[in-house]
VOTOR-134306 format. One record per residue (C-alpha): residue number from 0; residue in three letters; chain; x, y, z. Coordinates in steps of 0.001 Angstrom, whole numbers. Example, Ala and Ser with C-alpha at 12.3 -4.5 7.8 and 13.67 -1.06 7.14 Angstrom:
REM VOTOR-134306
+-------+------+-------+---------+---------+---------+
! vexti ! miza ! kemar !       x !       y !       z !
+-------+------+-------+---------+---------+---------+
!     0 !  Ala !     A !   12300 !   -4500 !    7800 !
!     1 !  Ser !     A !   13670 !   -1060 !    7140 !
+-------+------+-------+---------+---------+---------+
***
This chain:
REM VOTOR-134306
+-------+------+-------+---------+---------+---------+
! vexti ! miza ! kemar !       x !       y !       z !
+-------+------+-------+---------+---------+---------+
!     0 !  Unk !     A !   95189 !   37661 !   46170 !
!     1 !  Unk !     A !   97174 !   37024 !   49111 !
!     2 !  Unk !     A !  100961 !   38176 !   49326 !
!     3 !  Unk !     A !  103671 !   35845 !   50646 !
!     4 !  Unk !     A !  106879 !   36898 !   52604 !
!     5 !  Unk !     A !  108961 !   36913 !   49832 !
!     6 !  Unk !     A !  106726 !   39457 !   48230 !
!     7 !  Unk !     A !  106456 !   42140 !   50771 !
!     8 !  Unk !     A !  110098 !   42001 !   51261 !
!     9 !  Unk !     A !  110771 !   42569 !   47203 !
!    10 !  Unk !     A !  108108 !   45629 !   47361 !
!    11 !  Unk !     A !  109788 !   46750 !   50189 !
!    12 !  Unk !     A !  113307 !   46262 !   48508 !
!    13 !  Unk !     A !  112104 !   47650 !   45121 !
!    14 !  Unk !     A !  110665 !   51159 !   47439 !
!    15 !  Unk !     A !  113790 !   51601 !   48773 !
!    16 !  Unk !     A !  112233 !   50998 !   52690 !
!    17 !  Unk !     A !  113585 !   48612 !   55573 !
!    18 !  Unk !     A !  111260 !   46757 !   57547 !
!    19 !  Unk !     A !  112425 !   44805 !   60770 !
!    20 !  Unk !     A !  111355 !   41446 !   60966 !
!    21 !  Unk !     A !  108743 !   41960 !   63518 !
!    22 !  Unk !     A !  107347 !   44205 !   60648 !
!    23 !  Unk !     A !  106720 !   41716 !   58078 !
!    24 !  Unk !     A !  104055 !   40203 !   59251 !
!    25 !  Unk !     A !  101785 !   43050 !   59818 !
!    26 !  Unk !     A !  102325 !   44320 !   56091 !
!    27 !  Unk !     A !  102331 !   40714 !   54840 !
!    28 !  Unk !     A !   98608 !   40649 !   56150 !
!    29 !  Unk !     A !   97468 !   44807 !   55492 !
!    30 !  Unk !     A !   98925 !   44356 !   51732 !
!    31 !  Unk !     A !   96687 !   41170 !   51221 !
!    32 !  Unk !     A !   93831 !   43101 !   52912 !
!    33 !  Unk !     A !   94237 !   45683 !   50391 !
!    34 !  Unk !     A !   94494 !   43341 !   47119 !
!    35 !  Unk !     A !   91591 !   41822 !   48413 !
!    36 !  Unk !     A !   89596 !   44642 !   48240 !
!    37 !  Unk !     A !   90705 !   45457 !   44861 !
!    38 !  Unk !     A !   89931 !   42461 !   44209 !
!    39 !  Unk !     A !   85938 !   42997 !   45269 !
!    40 !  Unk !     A !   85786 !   46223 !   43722 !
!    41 !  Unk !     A !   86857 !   44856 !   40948 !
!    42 !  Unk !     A !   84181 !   42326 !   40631 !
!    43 !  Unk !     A !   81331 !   44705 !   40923 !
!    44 !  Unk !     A !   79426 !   45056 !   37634 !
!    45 !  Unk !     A !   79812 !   48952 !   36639 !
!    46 !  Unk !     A !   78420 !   48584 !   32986 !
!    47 !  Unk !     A !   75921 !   51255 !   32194 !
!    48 !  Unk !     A !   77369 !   53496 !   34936 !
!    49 !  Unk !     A !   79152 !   56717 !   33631 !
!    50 !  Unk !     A !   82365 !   57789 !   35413 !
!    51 !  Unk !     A !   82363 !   60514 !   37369 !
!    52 !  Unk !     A !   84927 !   63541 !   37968 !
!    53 !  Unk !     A !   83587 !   64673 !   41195 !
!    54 !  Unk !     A !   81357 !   62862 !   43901 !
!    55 !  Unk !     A !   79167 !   65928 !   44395 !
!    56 !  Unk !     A !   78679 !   66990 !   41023 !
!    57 !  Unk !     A !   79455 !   70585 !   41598 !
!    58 !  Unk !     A !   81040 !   72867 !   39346 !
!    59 !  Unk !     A !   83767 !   75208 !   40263 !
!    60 !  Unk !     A !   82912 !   78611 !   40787 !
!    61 !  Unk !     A !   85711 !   80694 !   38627 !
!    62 !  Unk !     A !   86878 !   84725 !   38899 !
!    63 !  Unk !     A !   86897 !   86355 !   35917 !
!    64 !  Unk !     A !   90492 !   86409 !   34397 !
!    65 !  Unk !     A !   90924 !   90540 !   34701 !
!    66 !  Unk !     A !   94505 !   91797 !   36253 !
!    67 !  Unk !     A !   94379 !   92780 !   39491 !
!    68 !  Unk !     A !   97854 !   94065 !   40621 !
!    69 !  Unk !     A !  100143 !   96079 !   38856 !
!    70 !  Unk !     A !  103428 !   95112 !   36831 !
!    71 !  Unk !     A !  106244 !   95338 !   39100 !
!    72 !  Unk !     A !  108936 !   93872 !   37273 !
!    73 !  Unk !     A !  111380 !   96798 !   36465 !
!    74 !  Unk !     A !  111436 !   96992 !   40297 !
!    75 !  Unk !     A !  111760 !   93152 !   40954 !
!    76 !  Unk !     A !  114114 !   93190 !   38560 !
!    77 !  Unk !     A !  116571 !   96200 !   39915 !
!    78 !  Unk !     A !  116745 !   94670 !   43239 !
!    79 !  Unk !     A !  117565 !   91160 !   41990 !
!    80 !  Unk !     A !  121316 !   89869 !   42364 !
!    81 !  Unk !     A !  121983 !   89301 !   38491 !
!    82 !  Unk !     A !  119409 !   90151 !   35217 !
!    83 !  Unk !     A !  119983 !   89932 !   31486 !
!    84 !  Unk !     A !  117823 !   90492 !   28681 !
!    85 !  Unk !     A !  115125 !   91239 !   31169 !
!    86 !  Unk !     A !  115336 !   87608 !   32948 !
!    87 !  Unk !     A !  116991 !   86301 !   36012 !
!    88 !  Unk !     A !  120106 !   84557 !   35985 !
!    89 !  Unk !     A !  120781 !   81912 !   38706 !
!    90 !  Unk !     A !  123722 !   79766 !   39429 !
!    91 !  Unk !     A !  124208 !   76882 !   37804 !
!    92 !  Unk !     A !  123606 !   74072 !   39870 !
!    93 !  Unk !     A !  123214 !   70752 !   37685 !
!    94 !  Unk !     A !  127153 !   70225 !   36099 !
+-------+------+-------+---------+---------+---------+
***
């Protein structure tokens, strides 16, 4: 798929970014290079193949879910600016 003029400059318009005129040619061809590629990959025959999460197949190594510091909120909680009902109150900031 190759990308025209017109079409970088609505991407570009529809992301909310400029691009000088000198620009447009240089994205105009690196966009195209892209679809094209897409394009490719697309093509390739994956049926059979099973998807895969991770490219190593490794497994996560997990801690054990156990506490390991101690409850602090009373403190947190006396030093704070404003608390009711045991939670913080903040300013409203959204009218």
């Amino acid at each position: 798929m190759s990308l025209h003029r017109e079409d970088v400059e609505k991407i570009a318009h529809l992301a909310r970014i400029s691009l000088s005129e000198q620009d447009i040619p240089l994205y105009t061809r690196n966009l195209s290079n892209i679809l094209a590629l897409v394009e490719q990959m697309n093509r390739v025959d994956t049926t059979g193949i099973t998807p895969m999460a991770h490219p190593l197949d490794a497994t996560a190594r997990l801690r054990p879910d156990v506490v390991t510091e101690t409850n602090q909120r009373e403190w947190f909680q006396q030093i704070a600016p404003q608390v009711e009902a045991g939670l913080y109150l903040v300013p409203k900031v959204i009218e």
